[in-house]
ROTISE-514534 format. One record per atom (N, C-alpha, C): residue in one letter; x, y, z. Coordinates in steps of 0.2 Angstrom, whole numbers, plus 5000, padded with zeros to 4 digits. Layout:
<nodes>
aXYZ;...
</nodes>
This chain:
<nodes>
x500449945000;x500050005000;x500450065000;x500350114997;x500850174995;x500650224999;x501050285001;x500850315007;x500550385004;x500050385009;x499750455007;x500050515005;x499850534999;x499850614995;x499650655000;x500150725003;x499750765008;x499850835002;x499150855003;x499150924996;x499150975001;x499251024999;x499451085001;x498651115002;x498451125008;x497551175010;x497651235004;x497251274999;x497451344995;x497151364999;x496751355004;x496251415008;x496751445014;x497051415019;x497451405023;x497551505022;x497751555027;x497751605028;x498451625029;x498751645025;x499551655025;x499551695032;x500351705033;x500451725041;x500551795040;x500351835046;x500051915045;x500651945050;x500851995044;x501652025046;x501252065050;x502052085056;x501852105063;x501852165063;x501252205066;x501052265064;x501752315068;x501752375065;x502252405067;x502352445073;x502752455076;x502852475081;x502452555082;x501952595088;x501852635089;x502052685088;x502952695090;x503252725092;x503652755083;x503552705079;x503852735071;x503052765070;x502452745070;x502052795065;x502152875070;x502152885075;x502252935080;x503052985076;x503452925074;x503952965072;x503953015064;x503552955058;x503352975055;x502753015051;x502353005057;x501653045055;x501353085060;x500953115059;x500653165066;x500953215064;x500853275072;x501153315073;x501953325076;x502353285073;x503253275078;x503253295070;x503253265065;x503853315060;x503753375058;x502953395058;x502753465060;x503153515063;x503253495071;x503353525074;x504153555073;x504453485074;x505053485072;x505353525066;x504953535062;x504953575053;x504853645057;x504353665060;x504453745060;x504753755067;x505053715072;x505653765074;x506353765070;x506253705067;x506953735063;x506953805059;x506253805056;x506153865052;x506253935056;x505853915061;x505954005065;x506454005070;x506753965071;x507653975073;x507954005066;x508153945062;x508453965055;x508254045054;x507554065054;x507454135052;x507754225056;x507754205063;x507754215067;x508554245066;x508754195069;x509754185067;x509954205062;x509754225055;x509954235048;x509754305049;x509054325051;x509154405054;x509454425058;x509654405063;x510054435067;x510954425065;x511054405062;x511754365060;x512154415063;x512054485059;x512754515059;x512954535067;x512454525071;x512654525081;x512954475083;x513054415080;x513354345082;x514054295080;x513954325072;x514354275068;x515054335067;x515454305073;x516454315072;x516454315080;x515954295086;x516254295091;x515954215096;x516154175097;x516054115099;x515654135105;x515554175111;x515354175115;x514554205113;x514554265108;x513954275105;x513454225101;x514054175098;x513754125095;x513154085099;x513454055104;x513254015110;x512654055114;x512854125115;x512354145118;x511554145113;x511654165111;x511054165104;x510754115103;x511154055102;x510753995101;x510453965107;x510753995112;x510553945118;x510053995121;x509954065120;x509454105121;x508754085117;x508954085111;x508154095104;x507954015106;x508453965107;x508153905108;x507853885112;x507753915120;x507453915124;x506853965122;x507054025121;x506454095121;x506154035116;x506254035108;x505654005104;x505553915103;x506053895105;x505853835106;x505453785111;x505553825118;x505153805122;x504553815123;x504353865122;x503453885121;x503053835116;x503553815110;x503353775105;x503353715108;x503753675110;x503853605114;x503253615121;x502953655123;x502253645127;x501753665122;x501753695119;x501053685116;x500953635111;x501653615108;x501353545104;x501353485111;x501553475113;x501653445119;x500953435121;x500653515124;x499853495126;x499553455119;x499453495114;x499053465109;x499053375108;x499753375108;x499853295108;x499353265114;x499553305121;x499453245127;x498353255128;x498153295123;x497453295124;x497153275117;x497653235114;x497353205107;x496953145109;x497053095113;x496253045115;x495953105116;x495953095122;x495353135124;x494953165120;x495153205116;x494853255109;x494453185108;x494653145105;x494353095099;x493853035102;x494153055110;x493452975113;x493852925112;x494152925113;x494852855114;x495252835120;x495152885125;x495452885131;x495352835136;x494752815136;x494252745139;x494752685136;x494752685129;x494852605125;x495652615127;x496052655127;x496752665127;x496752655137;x496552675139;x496452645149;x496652575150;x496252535146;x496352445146;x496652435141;x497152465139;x497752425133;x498252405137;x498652355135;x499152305140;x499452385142;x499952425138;x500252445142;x499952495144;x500552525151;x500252565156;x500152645156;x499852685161;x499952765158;x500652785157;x501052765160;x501852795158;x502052785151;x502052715150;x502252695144;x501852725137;x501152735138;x500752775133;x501052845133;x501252865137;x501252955136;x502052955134;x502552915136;x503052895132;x503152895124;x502652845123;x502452845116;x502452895113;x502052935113;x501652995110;x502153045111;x502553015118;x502853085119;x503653105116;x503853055117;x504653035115;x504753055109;x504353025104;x504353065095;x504553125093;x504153165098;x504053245098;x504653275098;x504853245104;x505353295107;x505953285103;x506153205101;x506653195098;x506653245089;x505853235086;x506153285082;x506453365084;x505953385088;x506053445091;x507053445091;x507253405097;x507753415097;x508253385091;x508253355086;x508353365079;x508653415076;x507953445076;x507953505072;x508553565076;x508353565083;x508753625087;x509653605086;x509553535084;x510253505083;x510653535076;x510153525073;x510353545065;x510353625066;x510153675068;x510053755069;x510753765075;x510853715079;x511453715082;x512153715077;x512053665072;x512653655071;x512653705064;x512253745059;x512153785059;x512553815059;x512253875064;x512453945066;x513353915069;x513453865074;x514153855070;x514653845067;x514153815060;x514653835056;x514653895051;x514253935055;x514053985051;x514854055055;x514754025061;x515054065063;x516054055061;x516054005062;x516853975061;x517253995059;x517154055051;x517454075045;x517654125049;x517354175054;x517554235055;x517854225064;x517554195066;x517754175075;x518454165077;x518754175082;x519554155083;x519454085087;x519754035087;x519754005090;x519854015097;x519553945099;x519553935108;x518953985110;x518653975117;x517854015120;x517353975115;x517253935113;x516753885112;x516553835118;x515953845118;x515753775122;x515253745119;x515553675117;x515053635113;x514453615119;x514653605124;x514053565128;x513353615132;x513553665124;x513053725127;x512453685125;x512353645120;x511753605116;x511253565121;x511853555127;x511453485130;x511053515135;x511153575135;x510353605143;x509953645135;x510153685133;x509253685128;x508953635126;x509253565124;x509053505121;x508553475127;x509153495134;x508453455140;x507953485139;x508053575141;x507553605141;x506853585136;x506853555130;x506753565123;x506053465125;x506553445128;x506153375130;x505753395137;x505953425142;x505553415147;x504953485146;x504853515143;x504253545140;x503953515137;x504053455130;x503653435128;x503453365135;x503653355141;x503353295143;x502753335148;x503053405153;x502553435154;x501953465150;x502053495146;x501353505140;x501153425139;x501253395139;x500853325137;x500353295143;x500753305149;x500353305155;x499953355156;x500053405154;x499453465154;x499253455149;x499153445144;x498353415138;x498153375140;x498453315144;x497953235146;x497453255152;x497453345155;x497353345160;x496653415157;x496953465153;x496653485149;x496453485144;x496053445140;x496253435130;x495753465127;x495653545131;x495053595126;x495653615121;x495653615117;x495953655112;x496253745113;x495953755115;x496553845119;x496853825123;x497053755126;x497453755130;x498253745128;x498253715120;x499053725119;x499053785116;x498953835113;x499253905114;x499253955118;x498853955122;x498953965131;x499553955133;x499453875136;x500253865139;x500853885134;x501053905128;x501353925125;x501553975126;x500854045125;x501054105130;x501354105133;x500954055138;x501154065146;x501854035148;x502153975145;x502753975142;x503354025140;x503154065135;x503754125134;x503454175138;x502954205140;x503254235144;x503754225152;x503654165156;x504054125158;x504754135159;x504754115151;x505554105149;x505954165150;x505354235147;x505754295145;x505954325150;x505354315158;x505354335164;x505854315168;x506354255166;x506654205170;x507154235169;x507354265162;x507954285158;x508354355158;x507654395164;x507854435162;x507854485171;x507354445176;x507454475183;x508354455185;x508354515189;x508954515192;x508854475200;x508454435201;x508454395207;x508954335206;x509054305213;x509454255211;x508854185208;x508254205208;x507954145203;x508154145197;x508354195195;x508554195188;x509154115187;x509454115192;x509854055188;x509653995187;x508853985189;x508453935187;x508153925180;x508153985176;x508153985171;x508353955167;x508153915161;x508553865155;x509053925152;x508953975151;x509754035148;x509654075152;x509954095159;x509954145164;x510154205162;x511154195158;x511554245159;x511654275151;x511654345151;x511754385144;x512754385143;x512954345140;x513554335142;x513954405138;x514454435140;x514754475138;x515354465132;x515854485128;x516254445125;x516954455129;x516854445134;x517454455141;x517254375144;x516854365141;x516554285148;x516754225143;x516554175147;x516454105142;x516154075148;x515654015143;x515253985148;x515453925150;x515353915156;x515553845159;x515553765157;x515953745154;x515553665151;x515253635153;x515353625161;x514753595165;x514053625168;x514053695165;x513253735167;x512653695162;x512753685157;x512153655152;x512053585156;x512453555158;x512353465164;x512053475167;x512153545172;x511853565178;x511153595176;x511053645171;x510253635169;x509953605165;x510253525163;x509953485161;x509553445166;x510053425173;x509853405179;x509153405179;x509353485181;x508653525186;x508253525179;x507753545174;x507353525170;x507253465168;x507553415168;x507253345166;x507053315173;x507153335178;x507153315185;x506253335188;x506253405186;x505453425186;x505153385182;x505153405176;x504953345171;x504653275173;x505253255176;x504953185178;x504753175183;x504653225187;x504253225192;x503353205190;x503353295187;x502653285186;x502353245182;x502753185175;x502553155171;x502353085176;x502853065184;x502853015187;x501953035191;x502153105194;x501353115198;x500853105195;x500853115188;x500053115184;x500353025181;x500352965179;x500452935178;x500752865183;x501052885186;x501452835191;x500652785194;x500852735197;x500352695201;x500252725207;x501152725209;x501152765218;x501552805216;x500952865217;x501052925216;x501752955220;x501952925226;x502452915231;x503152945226;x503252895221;x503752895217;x503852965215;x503652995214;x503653075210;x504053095216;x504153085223;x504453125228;x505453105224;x505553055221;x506153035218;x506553095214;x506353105209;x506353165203;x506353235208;x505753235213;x505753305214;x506353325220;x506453265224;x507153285226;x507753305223;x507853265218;x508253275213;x508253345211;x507753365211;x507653425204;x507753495209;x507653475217;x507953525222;x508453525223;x508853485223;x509953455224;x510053535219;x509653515212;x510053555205;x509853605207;x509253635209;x509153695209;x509353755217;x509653695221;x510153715225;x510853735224;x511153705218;x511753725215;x511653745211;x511153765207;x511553835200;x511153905205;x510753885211;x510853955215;x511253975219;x511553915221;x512553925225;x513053965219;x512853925212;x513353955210;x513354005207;x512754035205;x512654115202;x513154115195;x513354165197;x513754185192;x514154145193;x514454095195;x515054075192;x515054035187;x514554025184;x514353965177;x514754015172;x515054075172;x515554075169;x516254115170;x516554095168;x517254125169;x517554175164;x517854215166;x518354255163;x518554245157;x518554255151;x518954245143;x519754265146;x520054215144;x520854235147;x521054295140;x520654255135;x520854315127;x520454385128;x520154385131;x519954445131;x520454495135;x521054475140;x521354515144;x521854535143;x522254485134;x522754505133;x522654535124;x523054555121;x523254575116;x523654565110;x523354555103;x523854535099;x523954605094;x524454615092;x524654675088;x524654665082;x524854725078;x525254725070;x525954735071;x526254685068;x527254655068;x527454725065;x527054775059;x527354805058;x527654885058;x528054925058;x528254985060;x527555055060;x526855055061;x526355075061;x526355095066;x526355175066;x526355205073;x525455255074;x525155265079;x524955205083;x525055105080;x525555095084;x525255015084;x524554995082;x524254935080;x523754955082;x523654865084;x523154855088;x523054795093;x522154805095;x522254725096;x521354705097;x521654665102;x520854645107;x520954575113;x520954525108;x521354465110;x521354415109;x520754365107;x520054395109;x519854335106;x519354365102;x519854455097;x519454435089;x519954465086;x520754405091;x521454405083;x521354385076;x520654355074;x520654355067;x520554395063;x520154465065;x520054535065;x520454565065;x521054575067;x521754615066;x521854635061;x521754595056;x522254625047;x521654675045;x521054655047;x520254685045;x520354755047;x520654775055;x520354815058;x521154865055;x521554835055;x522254905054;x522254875047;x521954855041;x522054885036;x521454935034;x520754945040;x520355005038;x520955055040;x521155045047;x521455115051;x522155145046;x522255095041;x522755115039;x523255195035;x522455205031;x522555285028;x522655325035;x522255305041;x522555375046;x523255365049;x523355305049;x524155285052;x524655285046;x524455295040;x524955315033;x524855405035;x524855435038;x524655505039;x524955545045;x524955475047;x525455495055;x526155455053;x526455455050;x527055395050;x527755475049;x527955455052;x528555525055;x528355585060;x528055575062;x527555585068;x527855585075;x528155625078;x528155595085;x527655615092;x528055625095;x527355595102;x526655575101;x526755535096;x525955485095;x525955435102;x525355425104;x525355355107;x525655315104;x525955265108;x526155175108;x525655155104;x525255155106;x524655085102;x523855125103;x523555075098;x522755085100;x522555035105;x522655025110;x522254965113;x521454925115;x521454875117;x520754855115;x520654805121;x520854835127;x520754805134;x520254835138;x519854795142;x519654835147;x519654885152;x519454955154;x519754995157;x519855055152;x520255105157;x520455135151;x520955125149;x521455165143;x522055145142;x522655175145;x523255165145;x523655195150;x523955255146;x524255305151;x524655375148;x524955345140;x525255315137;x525655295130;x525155265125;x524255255127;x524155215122;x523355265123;x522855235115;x522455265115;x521955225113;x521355235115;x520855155114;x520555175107;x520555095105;x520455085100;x519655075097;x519355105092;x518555095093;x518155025094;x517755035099;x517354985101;x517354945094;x517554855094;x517254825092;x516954795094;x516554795099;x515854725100;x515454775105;x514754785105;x514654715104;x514654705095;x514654655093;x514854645084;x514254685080;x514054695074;x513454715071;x513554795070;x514054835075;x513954895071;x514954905068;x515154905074;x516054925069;x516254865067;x516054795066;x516354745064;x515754695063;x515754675058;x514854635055;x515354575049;x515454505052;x515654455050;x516454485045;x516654475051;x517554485050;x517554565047;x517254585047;x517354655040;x517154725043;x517654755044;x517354855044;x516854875039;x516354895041;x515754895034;x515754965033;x516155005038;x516055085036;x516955095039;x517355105035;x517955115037;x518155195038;x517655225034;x517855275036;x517655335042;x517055295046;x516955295049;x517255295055;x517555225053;x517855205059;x518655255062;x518655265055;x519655305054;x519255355060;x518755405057;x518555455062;x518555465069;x518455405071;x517955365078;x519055365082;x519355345079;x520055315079;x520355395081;x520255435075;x520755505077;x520355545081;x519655545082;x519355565090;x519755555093;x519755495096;x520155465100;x521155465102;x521155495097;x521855525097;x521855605099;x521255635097;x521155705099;x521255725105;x520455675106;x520255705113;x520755675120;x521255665118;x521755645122;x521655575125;x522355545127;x522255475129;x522255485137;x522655525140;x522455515146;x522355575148;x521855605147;x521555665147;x520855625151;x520555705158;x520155675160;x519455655154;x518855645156;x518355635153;x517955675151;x517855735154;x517655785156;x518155865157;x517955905151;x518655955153;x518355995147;x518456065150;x518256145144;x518756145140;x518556145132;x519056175128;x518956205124;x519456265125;x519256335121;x518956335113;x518756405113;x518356375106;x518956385101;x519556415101;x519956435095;x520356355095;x520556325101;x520756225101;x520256185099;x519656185100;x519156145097;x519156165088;x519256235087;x519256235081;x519956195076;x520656205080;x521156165077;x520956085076;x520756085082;x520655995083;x520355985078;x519655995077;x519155975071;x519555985065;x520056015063;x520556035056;x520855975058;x521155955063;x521855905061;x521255835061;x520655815064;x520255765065;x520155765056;x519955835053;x519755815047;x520255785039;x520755795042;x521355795037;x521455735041;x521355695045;x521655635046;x521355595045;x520555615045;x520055555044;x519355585037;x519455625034;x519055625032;x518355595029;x517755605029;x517455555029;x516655595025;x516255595023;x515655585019;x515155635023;x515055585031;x514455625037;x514755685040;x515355695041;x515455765043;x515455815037;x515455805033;x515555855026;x514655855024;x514355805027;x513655825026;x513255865031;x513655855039;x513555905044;x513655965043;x514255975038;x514556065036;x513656075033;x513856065026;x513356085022;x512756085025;x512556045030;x511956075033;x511956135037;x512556145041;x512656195045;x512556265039;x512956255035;x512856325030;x512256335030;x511856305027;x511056315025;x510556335031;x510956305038;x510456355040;x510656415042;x511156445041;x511356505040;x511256525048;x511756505052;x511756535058;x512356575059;x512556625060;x513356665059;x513756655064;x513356645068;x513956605075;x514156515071;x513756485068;x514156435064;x514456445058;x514156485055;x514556495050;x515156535051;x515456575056;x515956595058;x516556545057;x516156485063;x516556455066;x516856385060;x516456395055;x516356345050;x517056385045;x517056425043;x517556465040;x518156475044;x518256475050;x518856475054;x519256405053;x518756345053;x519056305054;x519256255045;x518856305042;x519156295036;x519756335031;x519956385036;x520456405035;x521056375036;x520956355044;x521456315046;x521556245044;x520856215041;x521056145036;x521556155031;x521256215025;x521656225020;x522556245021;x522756255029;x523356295029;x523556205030;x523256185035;x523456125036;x523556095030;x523256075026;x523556035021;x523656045015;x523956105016;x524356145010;x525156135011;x525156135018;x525756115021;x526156075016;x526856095017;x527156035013;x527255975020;x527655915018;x527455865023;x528055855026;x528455895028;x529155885032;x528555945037;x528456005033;x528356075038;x527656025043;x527155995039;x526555955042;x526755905050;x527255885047;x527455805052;x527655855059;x528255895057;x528355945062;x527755985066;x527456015062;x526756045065;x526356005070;x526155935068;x526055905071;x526155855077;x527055825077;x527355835080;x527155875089;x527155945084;x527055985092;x526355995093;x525955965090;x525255965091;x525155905096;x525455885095;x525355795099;x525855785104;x525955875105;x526555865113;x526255835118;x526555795122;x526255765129;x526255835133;x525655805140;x525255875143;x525055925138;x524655885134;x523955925129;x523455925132;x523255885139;x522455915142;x522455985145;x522056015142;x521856095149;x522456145147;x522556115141;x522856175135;x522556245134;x522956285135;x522656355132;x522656375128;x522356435123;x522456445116;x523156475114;x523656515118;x523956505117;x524556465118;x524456395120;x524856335121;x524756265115;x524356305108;x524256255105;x524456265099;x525056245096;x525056255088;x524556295084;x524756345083;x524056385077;x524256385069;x523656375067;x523656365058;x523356425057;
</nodes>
């Protein structure tokens, strides 16, 4: 007997591939790549408009991102956050989702994790960004990478709080509400002078004298994912008990960034020193240290008025660019920062401007008090030697304005001091160097008129 043919069932019901995990449609569908698309967009927008305040100083770098990322990030990660955490409830599914295997934590996890992860993404990519936006112009050293890691907490434990607050709230005004109520928050935290401010996700407006501390971002990651999981444990946990875990935590952190105040950051060692120009340019001319890559920028503007002094003596030593004022031999040099107005990505954008702003500053004497009468006949030389060293477009538009309005006390005064231009620079340049030479004698403050060179 021959053994049974076994045929294959056609009805038989092929085997049903495993549905996908929660946690991918949450990553790719909804509201998380939403979310995550328009803070990139209004960082990115944000940062491109303000550019020219940030990009050539690393501490400005840092500050800005870690400010705008907070100010506009954070409002947005609560209120997508509420709307996420009141989406059953919106639709009648809160009941059916109660008796699913998994638990409340784990559900609000789901829902919630996605979000934040895009959220923080995108702040990744607007991080790395204005980085390297800034790189081409900045001097090395005073960066802190691990400035990322406290806006990023901040960036997650709003989206875990607004999610708790939509599961609690899910009327629809409540996620742009909490979003207000959100930035204003932030702006308040960032900007009282109490010592709460150091609780703040960006407390400090950093100077370009400071650098921030690598381990402050740690320390306010602590203390913000610590609240966080506080409130995500009180509203979900079984024993509620457990939520006292996180909130001791969250009081340790927020006992040491109020011990430490202000020390979250330290002194720029490069802002205290100075790099110069190597060559024979009198005034020298010198910046601080941490915007040496700005040097060739800043003394090839200055240079038609130091081509004008060169055989020149009693000039000051240098232009210096230190804190304080500068000492008897030197003469400070115009303000570069904050960035955006005398120096906008590595570049003097009005050089002429700046020569001006330069031989003020060699006028009005270097160690001359602050405050001091000077005659009207030495105010008149002054303005002749400032305008033959720097001349420039807006003071020549201030003359012709003066003429037209025809005041005879400026018009006098305008013609004096254009007599004395024309003698001046008619001058041949051995007689000029010499004239000025004794114009730029030492003990020039509280000069009288007849103690000054006359043209």
């Amino acid at each position: 007997m021959s053994a049974p043919t076994l045929v294959a069932d056609r009805t038989a019901v092929p085997p049903r591939r495993p549905a996908p995990h929660p946690l991918r449609a949450e990553l790719l569908r909804g509201l998380a790549p939403w979310a995550g698309l328009a803070l990139a967009v209004a960082l990115g927008a944000v940062l491109y408009k303000e550019s020219e305040t940030w990009q050539g100083s690393w501490t400005d770098t840092v500050s800005v991102l870690r400010v705008y990322g907070v100010v506009l990030g954070g409002p947005l990660a609560l209120a997508a956050g509420c709307w996420q955490g009141g989406r059953e409830r919106r639709r009648g599914t809160d009941v059916l989702r109660a008796g699913a295997v998994r638990g409340p934590l784990a559900q609000l996890l789901v829902a919630a994790v996605p979000l934040a992860c895009w959220l923080v993404v995108a702040y990744g990519l607007v991080f790395v960004g204005g980085v390297l936006a800034s790189r081409p112009y900045a001097t090395p050293g005073g960066f802190t990478p691990t400035a990322f890691v406290g806006t990023a907490a901040v960036l997650v434990a709003c989206v875990l709080i607004g999610h708790v607050v939509g599961a609690l709230a899910p009327w629809r005004p409540a996620a742009p509400l909490l979003g207000g109520a959100g930035y204003g928050l932030f702006v308040v935290a960032g900007t009282t002078q109490s010592g709460l401010r150091f609780l703040g996700p960006a407390p400090e407006e950093f100077r370009h004298t400071a650098v921030l501390e690598w381990w402050h971002p740690f320390l306010t990651a602590w203390w913000v994912l610590a609240v966080a999981a506080a409130v995500v444990l009180a509203h979900t946990a079984h024993r509620r008990r457990t939520a006292l875990i996180p909130l001791g935590a969250a009081a340790v952190a927020a006992t040491l960034l109020v011990q430490v105040g202000d020390g979250l950051s330290r002194p720029d060692p490069r802002a205290h020193r100075q790099v110069c120009t190597t060559d024979s340019t009198a005034p020298q001319v010198c910046v601080n240290a941490a915007l040496a890559r700005q040097l060739p920028e800043v003394a090839e503007a200055l240079r038609p008025l130091t081509d004008r002094l060169k055989g020149v003596a009693n000039l000051p030593v240098r232009f210096e660019d230190l804190p304080g004022r500068p000492a008897a031999d030197e003469a400070a040099l115009p303000i570069l920062t904050p960035l955006g107005w005398s120096l906008v990505r590595g570049r003097v954008p009005d050089p002429e401007r700046y020569r001006w702003e330069a031989a003020m500053a060699l006028i009005d004497g270097y160690d001359c008090p602050f405050v001091r009468t000077t005659p009207a006949k030495v105010e008149i030389v002054d303005d002749a030697v400032v305008r033959w060293l720097a001349p420039n477009r807006v003071q020549d538009l201030i003359r012709r304005d003066t003429r037209r309005q025809g005041d005879k006390a400026d018009l006098r005064r305008l013609k004096a001091e254009q007599r004395a231009y024309d003698h001046l620079r008619t001058m041949s340049p051995a007689d000029r160097r010499t004239w000025l030479t004794g114009y730029f004698a030492p003990d020039r403050c509280g000069r009288t008129e007849s103690e000054v060179p006359q043209l």
